[in-house]
N, C-alpha and C positions, 0 to 999 in steps of 0.2 A: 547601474540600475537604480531606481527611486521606487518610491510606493506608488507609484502611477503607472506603473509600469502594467502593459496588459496582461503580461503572462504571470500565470500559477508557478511556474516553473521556468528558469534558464541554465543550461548545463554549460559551459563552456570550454573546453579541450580538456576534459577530467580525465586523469590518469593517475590510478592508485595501484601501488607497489606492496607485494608484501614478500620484503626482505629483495630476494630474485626474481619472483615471479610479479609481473605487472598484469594486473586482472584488469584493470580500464584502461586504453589505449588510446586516449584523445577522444573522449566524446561530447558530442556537439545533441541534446537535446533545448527545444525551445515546445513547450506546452503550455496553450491560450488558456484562460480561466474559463472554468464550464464545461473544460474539455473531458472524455473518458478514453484512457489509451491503456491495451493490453503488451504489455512485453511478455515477447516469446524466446525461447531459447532452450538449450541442453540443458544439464548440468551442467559448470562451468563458464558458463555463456558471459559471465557478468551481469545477469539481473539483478542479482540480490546483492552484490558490490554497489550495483549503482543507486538502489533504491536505499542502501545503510545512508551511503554517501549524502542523498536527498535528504536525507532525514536526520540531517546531522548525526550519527552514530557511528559516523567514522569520517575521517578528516582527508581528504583528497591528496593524493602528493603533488598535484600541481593542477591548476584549472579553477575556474570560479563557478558559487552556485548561487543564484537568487531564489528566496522561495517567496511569493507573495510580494514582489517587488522590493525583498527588505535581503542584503546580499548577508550571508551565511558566514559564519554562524550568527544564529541570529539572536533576540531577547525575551527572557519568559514569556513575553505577552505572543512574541509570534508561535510560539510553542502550543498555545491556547487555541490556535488559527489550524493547527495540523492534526491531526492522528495519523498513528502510524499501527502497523503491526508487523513485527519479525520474526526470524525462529525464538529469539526471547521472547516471552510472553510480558514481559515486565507487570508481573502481578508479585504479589508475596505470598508462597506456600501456605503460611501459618494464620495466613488471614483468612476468612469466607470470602465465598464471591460477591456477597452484599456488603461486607468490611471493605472488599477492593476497593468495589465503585464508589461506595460511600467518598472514602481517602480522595479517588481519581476525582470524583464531583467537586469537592472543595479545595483540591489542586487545580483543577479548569476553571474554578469559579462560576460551577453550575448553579443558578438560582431555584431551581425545579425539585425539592426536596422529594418529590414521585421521581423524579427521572431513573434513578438506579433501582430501585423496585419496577419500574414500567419496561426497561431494558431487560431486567432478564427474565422477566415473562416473553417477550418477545421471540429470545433467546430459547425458551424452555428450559430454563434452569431456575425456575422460583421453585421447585421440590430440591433443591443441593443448596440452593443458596447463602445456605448457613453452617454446610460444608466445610472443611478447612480446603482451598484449593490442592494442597499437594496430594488428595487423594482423589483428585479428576481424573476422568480418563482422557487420552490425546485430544477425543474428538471432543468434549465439555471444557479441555482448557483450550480449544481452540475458539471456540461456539464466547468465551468469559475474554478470550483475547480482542474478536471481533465489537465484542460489548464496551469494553473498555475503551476501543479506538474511537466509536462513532457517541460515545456518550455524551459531550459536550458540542454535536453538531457540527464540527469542523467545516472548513472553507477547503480543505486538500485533504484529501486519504492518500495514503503510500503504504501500499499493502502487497506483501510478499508470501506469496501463494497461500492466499486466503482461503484457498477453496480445501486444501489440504485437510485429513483428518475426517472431514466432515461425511454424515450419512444424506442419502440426496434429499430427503426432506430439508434439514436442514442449510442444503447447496439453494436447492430451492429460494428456502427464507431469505439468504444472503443474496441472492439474486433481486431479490423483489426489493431487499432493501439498498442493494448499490444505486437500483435504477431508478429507485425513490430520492438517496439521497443527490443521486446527478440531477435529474430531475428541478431538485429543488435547489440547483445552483453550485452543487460541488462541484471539485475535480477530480479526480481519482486517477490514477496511476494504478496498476496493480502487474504483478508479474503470472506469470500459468504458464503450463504445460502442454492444457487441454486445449489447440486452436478454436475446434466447433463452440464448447463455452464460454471461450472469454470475446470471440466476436457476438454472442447473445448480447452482451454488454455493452465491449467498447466499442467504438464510434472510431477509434483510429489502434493501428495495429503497426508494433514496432520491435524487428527481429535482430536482437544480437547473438553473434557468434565468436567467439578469441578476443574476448575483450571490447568488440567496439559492434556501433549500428550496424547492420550489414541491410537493412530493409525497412523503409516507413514510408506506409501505406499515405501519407501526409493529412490532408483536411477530408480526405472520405473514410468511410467505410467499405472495406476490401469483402470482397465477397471469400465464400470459404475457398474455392478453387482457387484463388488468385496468393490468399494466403498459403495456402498447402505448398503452389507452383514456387513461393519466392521462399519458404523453408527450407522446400526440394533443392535451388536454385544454389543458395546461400550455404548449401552443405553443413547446414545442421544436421548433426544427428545425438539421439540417443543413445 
């Protein structure tokens, strides 16, 4: 891979072990830049295995990852190129939510000294925002997690059940704002639950089950019935 490379993403036979159990099974993902793809799956499925993996937050036991054309793990500066978000929220407790972002801004090397003040208004959190975070509730450090990700504008979101937590207003907001920021050139990745919402979104839909792809919908968008059928097919279940 080189930085010319056209794709946002290249997965190539990733298989990660933990201890006995192998949660990725040889997966083969390749995602174009500009692209939005929802993963679907159970619990267990391997989503949120593969999206650590992406995001360097956890190390593959075997297989290679390019993100941005730059092969993994990668260097501060490509880190600047990503957001991500997990079940960590990688905030600090004892900080405010305007302390976070402030840190996060001159960790990304955001020049926009309004940026973290304009983010969580957006957010609805400029009445907490001076807050200590460890007295959020699930869905304000989710709403301060999604802030954090998209604060510095990234070129890739890799986001692990974003929608989680959240009141539909707020589902809402983050809708408006994924397809604003695809829109303007991202790529997004994100994993869900919810088939009917995350095809609102994504543009390509991609089903694992026991560790590996079991269905992708490839350069279209699946209609919901076709997604449901290859769920059904794929013997996912909850």
């Amino acid at each position: 891979m080189t930085e010319h490379d056209s794709s946002a993403v290249s997965a190539v036979a990733i298989r990660r072990r933990f201890g006995p159990m192998e949660a990725l099974k040889g997966v083969d993902l390749c995602v174009e830049v500009g692209s939005c793809v929802a993963l679907f799956g159970s619990n267990g499925a391997g989503k949120t295995t593969l999206l650590r993996v992406l995001a360097g937050l956890l190390r593959p036991t075997s297989g290679r990852v390019s993100l941005l054309g730059i092969r993994m793990p990668g260097s501060p500066q490509l880190r600047r190129r990503i957001g991500v978000v997990a079940h960590d929220s990688f905030l600090y407790p004892d900080l405010s939510a305007a302390e976070n972002l402030r840190y996060y801004a001159r960790l990304y090397g955001v020049s926009d000294a309004d940026r973290p003040t304009e983010i969580l208004s957006d957010f609805g959190l400029q009445a907490v925002a001076h807050r200590p975070v460890r007295t959020y509730s699930r869905g304000m450090l989710q709403r301060l997690s999604l802030a954090r990700a998209i604060l510095h504008r990234p070129e890739l979101l890799l986001l692990d059940e974003p929608f989680a937590g959240l009141d539909p207003a707020v589902s809402a907001l983050l809708e408006q704002t994924l397809r604003s920021l695809h829109a303007g050139g991202a790529t997004i990745i994100f994993s869900s639950h919810d088939l009917e919402g995350g095809l609102r979104i994504a543009h390509r839909a991609v089903i694992m089950f026991g560790g590996r792809i079991a269905w992708d919908s490839g350069t279209s968008r699946p209609s919901l019935d076709d997604a449901r059928d290859a769920y059904e097919r794929t013997s996912v279940r909850d």
